[in-house]
C-alpha positions in Angstrom: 0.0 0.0 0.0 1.1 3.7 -1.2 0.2 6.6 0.5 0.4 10.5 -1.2 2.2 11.9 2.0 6.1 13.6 2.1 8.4 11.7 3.7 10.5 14.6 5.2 10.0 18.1 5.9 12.9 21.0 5.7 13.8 23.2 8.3 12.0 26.0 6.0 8.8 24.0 5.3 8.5 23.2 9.1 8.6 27.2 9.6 5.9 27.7 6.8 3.5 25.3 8.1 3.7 26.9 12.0 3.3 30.3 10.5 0.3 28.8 8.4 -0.9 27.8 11.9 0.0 31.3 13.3 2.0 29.6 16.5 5.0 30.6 18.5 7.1 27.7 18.8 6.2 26.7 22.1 2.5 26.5 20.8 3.6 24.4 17.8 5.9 22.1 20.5 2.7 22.0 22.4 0.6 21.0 19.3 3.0 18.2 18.1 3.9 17.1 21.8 7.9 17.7 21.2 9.9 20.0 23.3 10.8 23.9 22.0 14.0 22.5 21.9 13.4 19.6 19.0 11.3 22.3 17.5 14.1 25.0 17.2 16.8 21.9 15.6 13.5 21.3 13.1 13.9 24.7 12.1 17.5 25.4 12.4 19.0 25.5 9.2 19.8 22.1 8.1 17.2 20.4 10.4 14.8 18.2 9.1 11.9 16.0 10.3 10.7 12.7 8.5 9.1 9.5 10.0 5.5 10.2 12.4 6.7 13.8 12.8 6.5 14.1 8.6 3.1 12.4 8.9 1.7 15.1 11.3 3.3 17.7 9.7 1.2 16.4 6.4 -2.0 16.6 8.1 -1.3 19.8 10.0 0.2 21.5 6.7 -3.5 19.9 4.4 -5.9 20.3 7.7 -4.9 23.4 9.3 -8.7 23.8 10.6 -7.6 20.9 13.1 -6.0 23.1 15.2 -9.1 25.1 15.4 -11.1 22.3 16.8 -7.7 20.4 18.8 -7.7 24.1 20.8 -8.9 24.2 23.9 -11.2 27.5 24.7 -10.2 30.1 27.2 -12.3 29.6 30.5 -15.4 31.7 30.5 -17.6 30.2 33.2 -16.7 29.5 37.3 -16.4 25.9 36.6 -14.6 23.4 34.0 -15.0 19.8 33.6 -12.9 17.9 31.4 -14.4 14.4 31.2 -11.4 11.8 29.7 -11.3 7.8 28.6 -7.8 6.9 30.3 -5.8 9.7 29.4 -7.4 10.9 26.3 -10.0 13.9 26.9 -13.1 13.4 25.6 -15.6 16.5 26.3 -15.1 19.8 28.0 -17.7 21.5 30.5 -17.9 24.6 31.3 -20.7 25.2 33.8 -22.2 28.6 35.6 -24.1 27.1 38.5 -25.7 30.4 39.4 -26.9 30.9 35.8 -27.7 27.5 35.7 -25.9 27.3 32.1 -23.3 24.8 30.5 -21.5 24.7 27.3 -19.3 22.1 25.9 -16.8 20.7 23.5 -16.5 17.4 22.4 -12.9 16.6 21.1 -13.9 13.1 20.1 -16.4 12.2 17.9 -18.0 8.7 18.8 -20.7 9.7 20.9 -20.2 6.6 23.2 -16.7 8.8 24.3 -18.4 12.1 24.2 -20.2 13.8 27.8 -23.5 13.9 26.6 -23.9 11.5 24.2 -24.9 12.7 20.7 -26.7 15.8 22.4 -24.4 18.8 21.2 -26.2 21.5 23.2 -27.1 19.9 26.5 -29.4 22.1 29.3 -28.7 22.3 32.7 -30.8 19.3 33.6 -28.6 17.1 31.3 -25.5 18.3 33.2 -27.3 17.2 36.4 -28.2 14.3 34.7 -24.8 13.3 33.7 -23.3 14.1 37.6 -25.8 11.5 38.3 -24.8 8.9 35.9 -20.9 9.3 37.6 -21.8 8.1 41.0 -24.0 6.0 42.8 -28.1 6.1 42.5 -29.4 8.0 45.2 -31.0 4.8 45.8 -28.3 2.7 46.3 -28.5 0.3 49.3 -26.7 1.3 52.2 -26.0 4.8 50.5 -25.3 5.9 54.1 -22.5 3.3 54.4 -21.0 4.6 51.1 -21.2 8.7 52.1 -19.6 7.6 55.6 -16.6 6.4 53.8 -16.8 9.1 51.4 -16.8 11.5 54.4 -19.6 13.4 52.8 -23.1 14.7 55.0 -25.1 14.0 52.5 -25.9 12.5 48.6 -24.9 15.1 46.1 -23.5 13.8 42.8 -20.9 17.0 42.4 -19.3 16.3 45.7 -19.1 12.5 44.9 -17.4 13.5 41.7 -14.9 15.7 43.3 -14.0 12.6 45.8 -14.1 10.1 43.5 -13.4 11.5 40.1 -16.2 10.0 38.6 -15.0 6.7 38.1 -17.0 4.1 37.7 -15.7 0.4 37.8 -17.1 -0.4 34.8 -15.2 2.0 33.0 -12.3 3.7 32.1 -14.2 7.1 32.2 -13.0 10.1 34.8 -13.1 13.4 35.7 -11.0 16.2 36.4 -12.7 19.2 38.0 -11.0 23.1 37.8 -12.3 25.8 39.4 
């Protein structure tokens, strides 16, 4: 099998494409997951990059709108939920209790790895909804038992969350929680 991709990229095309993609080079060694050092030999004259970096380089060079949907968005809102599969993040929340609004961004797109499902603009009751389905039912037996340990007063999904990340033992789903 053949594929229509260069197989190395000068020191001069590398600095084209992170121009394209407007980024200092600590964004770009960011973007590629290198260090500004491995970026500054790329683009030192004589520097070169073939093999997986070429690859990405391809895609980034073809699909610069990526980067556009790879970003993640400034905080806007009190809270921030980034919901991952082992280490990979899946969806972005950014709730305003108060206002009782959320907005997200999915950054996969099988909706079996995505927050809400295939529901792009969820409502406030789906964000409640979702706290719930990361913990416990309320109706759990012997929830008391389970608060005790969790050293909480009383059932509320959010502070089960920030105890227990969200983890479920039937899946590799978690949450981190930013203030």
């Amino acid at each position: 099998m053949e594929f229509a991709i260069q197989k190395t990229f000068s020191s001069e095309e590398i600095k084209r494409i992170r121009k394209k993609l407007n980024l200092k080079q600590k964004d770009f060694a960011k973007l590629v997951n290198v260090s500004v050092k491995t970026v500054e030999h790329w683009e030192s004259s004589g520097g070169e990059v073939k093999g997986a970096g070429a690859a990405l380089l391809n895609i980034l060079r073809e699909r610069s709108w990526l980067l556009e949907e790879m970003e993640i968005p400034e905080k806007k809102m009190p809270l921030r939920l980034k919901y991952y599969h082992d280490d990979q993040l899946c969806t972005i929340v950014d709730v305003d209790d108060r206002q009782r609004q959320i907005r997200i961004k999915n950054y996969v797109t099988d909706p079996l790895f995505c927050a809400f499902g295939r529901n792009e603009h969820p409502d406030y009751k789906d964000y409640e909804a979702f706290l719930e389905s990361r913990c416990f039912p309320s109706s759990r037996d012997k929830m008391k038992i389970i608060l005790k340990e969790l050293n909480l007063p009383f059932y509320d999904p959010f502070m089960i969350i920030q105890k227990t990340k969200g983890r479920m033992a039937e899946d590799r789903f978690w949450i981190q929680i930013e203030r």
